[in-house]
C-alpha positions as CSV (number, residue, x, y, z in Angstrom):
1,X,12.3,-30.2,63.8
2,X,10.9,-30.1,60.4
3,X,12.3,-27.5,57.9
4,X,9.0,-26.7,56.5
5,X,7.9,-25.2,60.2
6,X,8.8,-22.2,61.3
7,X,10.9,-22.3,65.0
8,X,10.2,-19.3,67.2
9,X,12.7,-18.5,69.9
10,X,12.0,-15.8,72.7
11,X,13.0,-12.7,72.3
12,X,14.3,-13.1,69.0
13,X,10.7,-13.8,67.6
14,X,10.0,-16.1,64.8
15,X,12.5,-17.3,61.8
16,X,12.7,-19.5,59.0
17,X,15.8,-21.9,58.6
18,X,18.5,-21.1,55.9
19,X,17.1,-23.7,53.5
20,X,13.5,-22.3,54.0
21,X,15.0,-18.7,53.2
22,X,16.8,-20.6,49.3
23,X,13.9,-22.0,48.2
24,X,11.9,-19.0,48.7
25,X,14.4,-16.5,46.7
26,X,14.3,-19.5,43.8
27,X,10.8,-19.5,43.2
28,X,10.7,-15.3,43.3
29,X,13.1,-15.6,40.5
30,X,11.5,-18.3,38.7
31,X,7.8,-16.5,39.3
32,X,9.4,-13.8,38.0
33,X,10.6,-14.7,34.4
34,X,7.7,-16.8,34.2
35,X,5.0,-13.5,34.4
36,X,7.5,-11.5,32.1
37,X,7.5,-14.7,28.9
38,X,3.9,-14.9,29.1
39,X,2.7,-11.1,28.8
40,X,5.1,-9.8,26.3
41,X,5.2,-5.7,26.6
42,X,2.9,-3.2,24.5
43,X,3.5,-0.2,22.7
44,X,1.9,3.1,24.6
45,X,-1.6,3.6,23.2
46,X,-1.9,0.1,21.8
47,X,-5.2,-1.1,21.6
48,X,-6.3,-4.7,19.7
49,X,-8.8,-4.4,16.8
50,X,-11.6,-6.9,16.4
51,X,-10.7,-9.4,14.2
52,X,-12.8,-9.5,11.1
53,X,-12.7,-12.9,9.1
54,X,-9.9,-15.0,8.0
55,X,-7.4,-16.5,9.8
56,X,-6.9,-15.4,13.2
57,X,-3.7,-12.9,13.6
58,X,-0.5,-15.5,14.0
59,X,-2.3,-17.7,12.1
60,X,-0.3,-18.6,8.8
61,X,0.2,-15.2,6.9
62,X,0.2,-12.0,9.4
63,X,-3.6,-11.9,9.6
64,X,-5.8,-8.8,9.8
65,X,-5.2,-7.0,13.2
66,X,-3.2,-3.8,12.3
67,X,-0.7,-2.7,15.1
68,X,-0.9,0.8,15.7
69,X,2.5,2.2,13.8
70,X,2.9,-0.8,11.7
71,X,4.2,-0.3,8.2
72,X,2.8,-3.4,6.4
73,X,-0.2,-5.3,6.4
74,X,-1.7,-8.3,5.0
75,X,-5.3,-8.8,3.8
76,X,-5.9,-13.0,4.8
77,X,-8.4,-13.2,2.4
78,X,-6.8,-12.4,-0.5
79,X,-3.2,-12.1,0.4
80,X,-2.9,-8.4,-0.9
81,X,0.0,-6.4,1.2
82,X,0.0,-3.2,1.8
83,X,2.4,-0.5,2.6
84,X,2.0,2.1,5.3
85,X,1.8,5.9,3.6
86,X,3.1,8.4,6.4
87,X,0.4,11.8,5.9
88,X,2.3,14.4,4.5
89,X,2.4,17.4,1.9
90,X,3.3,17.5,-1.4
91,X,3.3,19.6,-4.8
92,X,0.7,17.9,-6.9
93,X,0.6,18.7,-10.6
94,X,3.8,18.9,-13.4
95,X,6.1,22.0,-13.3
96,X,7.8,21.5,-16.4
97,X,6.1,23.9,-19.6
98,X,8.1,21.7,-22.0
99,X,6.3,18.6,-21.6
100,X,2.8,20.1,-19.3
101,X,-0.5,19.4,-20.3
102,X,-3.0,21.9,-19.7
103,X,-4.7,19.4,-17.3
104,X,-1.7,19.0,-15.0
105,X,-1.7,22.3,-13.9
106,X,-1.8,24.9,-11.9
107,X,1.1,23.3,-9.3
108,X,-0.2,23.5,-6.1
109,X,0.0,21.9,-2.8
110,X,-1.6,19.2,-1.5
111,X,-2.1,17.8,2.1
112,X,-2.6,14.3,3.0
113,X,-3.9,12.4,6.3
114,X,-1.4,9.0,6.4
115,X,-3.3,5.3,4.6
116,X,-2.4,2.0,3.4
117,X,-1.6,1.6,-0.5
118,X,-1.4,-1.7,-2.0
119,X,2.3,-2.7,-2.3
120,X,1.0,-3.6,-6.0
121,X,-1.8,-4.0,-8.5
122,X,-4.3,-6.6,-7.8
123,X,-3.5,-9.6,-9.5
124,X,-5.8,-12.1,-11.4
125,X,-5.8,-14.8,-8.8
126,X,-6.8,-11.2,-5.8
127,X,-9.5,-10.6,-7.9
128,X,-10.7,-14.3,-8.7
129,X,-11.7,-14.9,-4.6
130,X,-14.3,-11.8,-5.6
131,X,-15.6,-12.9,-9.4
132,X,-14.2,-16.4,-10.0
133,X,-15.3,-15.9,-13.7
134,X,-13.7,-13.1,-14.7
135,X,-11.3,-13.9,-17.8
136,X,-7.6,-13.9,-17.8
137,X,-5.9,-12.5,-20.0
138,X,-4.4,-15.3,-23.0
139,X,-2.5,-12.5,-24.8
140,X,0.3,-13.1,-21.7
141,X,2.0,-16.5,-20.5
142,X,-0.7,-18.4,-18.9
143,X,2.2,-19.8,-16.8
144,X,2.0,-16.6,-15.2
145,X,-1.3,-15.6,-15.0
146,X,-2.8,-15.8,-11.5
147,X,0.5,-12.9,-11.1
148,X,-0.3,-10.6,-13.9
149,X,-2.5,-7.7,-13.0
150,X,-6.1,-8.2,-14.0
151,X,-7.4,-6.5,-16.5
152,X,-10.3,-5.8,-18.7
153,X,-12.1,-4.3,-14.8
154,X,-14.4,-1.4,-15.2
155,X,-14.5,0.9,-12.8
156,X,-17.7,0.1,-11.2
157,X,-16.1,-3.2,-10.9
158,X,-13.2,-2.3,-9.4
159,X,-15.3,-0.4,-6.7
160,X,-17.3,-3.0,-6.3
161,X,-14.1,-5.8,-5.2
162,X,-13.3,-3.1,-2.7
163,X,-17.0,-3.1,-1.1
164,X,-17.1,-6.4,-0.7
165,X,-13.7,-6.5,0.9
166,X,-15.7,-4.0,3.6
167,X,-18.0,-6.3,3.8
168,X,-15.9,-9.4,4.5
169,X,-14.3,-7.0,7.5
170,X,-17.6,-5.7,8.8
171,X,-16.0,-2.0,8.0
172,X,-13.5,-2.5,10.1
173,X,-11.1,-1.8,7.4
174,X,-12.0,0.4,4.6
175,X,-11.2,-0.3,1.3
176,X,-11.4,1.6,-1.6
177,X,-9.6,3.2,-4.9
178,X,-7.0,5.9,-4.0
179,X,-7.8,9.3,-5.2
180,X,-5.8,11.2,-7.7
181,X,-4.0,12.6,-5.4
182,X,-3.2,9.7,-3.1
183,X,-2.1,8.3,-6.6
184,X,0.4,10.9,-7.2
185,X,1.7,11.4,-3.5
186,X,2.9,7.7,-3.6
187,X,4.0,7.1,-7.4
188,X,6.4,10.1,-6.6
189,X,7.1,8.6,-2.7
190,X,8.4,12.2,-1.6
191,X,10.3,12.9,-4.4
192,X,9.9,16.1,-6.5
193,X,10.9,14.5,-9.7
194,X,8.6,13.6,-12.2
195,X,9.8,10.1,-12.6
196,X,11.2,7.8,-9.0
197,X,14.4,6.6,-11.2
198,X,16.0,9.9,-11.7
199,X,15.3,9.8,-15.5
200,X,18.1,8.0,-15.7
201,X,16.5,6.6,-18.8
202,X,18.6,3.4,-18.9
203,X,17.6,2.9,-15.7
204,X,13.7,3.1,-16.4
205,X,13.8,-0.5,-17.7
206,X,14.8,-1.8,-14.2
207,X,11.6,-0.3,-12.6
208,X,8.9,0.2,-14.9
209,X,7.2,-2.0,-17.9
210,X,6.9,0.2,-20.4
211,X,7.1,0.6,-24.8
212,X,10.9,0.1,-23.7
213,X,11.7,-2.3,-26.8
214,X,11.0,0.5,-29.0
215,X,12.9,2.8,-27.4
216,X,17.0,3.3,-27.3
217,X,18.6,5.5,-25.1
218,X,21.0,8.3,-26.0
219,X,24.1,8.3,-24.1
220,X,26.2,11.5,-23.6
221,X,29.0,9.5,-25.8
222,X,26.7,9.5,-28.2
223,X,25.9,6.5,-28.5
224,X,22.7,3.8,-28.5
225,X,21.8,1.2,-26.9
226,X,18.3,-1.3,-26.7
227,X,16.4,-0.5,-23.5
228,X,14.3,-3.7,-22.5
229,X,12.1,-4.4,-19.4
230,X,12.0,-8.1,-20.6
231,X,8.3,-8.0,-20.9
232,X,6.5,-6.9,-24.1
233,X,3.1,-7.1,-22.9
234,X,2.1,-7.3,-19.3
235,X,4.7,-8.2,-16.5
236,X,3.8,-10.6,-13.2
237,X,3.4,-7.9,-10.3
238,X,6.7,-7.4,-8.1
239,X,9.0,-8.4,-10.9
240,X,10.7,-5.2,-11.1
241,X,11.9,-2.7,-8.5
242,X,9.7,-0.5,-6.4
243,X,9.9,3.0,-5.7
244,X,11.4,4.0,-2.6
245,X,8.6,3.7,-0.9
246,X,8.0,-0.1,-1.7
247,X,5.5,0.1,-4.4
248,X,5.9,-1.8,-7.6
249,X,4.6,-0.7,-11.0
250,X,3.4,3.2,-10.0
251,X,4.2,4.2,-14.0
252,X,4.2,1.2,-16.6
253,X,2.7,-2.4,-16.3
254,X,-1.7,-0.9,-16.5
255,X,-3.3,2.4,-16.3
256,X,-4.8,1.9,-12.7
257,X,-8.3,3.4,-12.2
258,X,-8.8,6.2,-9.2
259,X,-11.8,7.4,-7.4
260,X,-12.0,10.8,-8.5
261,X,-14.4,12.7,-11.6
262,X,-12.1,13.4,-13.9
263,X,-12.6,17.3,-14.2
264,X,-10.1,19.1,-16.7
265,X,-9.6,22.2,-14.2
266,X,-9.6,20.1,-11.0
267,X,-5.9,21.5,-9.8
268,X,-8.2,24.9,-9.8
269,X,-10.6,23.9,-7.9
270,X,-8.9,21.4,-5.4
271,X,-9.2,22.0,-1.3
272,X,-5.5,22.1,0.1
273,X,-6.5,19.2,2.3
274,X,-7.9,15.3,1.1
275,X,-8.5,17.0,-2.0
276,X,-11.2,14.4,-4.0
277,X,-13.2,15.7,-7.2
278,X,-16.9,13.5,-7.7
279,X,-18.4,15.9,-10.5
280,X,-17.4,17.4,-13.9
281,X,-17.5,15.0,-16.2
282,X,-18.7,11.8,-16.9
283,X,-15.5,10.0,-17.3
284,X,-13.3,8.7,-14.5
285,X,-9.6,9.4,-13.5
286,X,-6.6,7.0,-14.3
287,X,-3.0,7.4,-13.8
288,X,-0.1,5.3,-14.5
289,X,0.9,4.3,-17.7
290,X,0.7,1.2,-19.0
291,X,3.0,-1.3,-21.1
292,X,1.9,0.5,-24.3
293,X,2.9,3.9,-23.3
294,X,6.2,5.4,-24.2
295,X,8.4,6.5,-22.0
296,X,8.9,10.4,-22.9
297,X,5.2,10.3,-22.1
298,X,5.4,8.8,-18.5
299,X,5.5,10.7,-15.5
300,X,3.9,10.4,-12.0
301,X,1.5,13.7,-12.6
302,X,0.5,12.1,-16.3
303,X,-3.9,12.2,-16.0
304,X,-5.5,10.6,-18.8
305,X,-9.6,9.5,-18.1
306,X,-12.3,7.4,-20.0
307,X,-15.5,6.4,-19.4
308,X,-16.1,4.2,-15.8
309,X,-17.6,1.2,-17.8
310,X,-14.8,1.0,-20.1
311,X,-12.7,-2.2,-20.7
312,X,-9.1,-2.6,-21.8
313,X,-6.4,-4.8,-21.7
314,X,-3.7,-2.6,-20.4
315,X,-6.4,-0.7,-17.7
316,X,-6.4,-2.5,-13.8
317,X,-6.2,-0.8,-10.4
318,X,-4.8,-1.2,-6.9
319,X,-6.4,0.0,-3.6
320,X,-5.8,2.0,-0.6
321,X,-6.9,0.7,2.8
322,X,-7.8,2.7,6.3
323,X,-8.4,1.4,10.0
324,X,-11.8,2.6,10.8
325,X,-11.2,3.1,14.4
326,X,-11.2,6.1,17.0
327,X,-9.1,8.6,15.5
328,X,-7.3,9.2,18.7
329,X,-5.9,5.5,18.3
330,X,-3.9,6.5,15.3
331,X,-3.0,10.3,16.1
332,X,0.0,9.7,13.5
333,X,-2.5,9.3,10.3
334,X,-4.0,12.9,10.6
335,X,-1.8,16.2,9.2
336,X,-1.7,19.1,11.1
337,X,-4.3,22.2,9.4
C-alpha cells in the first residue's frame, strides 16, 4: 500500500506508517523556526508610530520611527541625532557666592519630564535643507564648513527651522528650542558641578572650545603650561569630547539660544515642575559659552540674554525633540508630582 494512505486495522483503529509519522515531526520543526525568523519579538507596550517623511525606518540612516525606550534617534531629513534625556530632578541655579551672579540665583530645584536633546549644535549643512541661502561663515576653514555650527541665526529664526521640522513630521515629533532649564539639566548631565570636566582645568581643553590659547594653567608645582583646544575660532561639531551624557559642545564652541524670556528674577519665580519663563523682558535667554569666552567665566548655570533678532558670529542653537503620542505609550518620560 501507499505510504501517503493511512492503513486501518480492526480493533486497533487507524495509524500512519513510521515514515508518515518523520516527515510529519520535520516539517513541525521547520514550521516552527520559520514563524519565529519572520515575526521578531516586541518589547511590552510597543506600539509603531506613523512614519512622517523621509526614508522609511531601515531605510539607509535609522529613520524616523522612535522605539519606545530608545536612547538615540535620527532625524532622515536632516541627519540631526539626538540623545534620549531620562526625566529627573535637579538643582538649577550656581551655589558658589565667589563667582554668582545675582541672576543665577536663588538655588532651587527643578523637575523635569524625560525629551530628546540634540547630540550637538546644528550645523551649517542641518540648517541649509531649511534656508539654502543662509551664509557660512568665511572667518573658519571653508574645508570644514557644512560641520561648523551655524551661526549669525536669530532667534525667530532658529524657531522658525524647528516649525518647519513639525511640519515635515505632521507634529508627530515636536521640535523646538530647549528651555533654560532643559539647558542646564543636560550641560551638567546629573552632575552637581558647575563644569562636566571636574575643573580639572587642563582637562577643559579636551571637551570644550573655549579662549583656551590665552589661558595657562596653574599647576600645584607651580608651574605653567599652554592650554589649547586646537581651534581658535569655531570648531566642526563632535570634535571634542561630550559630557557624560553624550552631548558635545554644552559650554564653549556658540552661545546657543533657548526658549525662555529672559527675566532677571526668574529662579524666584520658577514652578518646581517644566519650569519655562515667556514674559519680563524683551530679550531672550542663551546659555553656553562660546569660543570667545574665558574659561573662569564658564559654567553650566552661566545666563547671559540679548535681543531675539540679534545676530552674531559666535551665537547658534541646538534643539530638543518629543514624541507627540499618547502619554501612556511613554509612561517613562513623565516625573512623578
Amino acid at each position: 500500500m501507499n505510504d501517503r494512505l493511512a492503513v486501518c486495522r480492526p480493533p486497533a483503529g487507524c495509524f500512519r506508517r513510521p515514515s508518515q509519522v518523520l516527515r510529519g515531526a520535520v516539517l513541525g520543526v521547520l514550521l516552527l523556526l520559520l514563524a519565529v525568523s519572520v515575526e521578531p519579538s516586541r518589547p511590552i507596550g510597543y506600539k509603531p508610530l506613523a512614519h512622517a517623511g523621509g526614508p522609511k525606518p531601515g531605510a539607509g540612516r535609522e529613520g524616523d520611527a522612535v522605539t519606545p525606550g530608545a536612547r538615540t534617534w535620527h532625524e532622515s531629513t536632516t541627519g540631526m541625532g539626538f540623545v534620549w534625556i531620562d526625566a529627573g530632578c535637579f538643582q538649577m541655579g550656581n551655589p558658589d557666592d565667589n563667582w554668582r551672579l545675582s541672576h543665577e540665583h536663588p538655588v532651587h530645584t527643578v523637575c523635569l519630564d524625560g525629551f530628546y536633546m540634540a547630540r550637538q549644535e546644528v550645523t551649517v549643512a542641518e540648517f541649509h535643507h531649511f534656508k539654502p541661502d543662509h551664509p557660512i561663515n568665511t572667518s573658519s576653514a571653508k574645508t570644514a564648513s557644512g560641520h561648523l555650527p551655524v551661526v549669525n541665526v536669530t532667534w525667530t529664526e532658529a524657531r522658525a527651522f524647528a516649525l518647519w521640522l513639525n511640519r515635515i513630521h505632521h507634529d508627530t515629533y515636536l521640535f523646538d528650542l530647549p528651555s533654560e532649564a532643559q539647558w542646564e539639566y543636560t550641560c551638567r548631565a546629573e552632575g552637581i558641578l558647575e563644569t562636566f570636566w571636574n575643573r580639572k582645568f587642563s582637562d577643559s581643553c579636551l571637551y570644550t572650545n573655549l579662549k583656551h590659547h590665552l589661558l595657562r594653567v596653574d599647576h600645584t608645582n607651580g608651574q605653567f603650561e599652554l592650554c589649547d583646544d586646537g581651534h581658535p575660532l569655531l570648531a566642526p561639531v563632535g570634535t571634542l569630547r561630550p559630557n557624560e551624557w553624550g552631548l558635545n559642545d554644552m559650554i564653549g564652541n556658540v552661545w546657543e539660544w533657548c526658549r525662555d524670556t529672559y527675566h532677571m528674577y526668574a529662579y524666584r519665580d520658577h514652578q518646581k515642575r517644566n519650569p519655562f519663563i515667556d514674559e519680563g523682558s524683551p530679550y531672550k535667554a542663551i546659555r553656553g559659552g562660546s569660543w570667545r569666552t574665558p574659561l573662569a567665566d564658564s559654567r553650566c548655570s552661566k545666563r547671559k540674554y540679548t535681543a531675539p533678532e540679534v545676530r552674531m558670529d559666535n551665537l547658534g542653537f541646538r534643539l530638543i525633540m518629543r514624541n507627540n503620542v499618547p502619554r501612556a505609550a511613554h509612561s517613562h518620560e513623565s516625573v512623578p508630582p
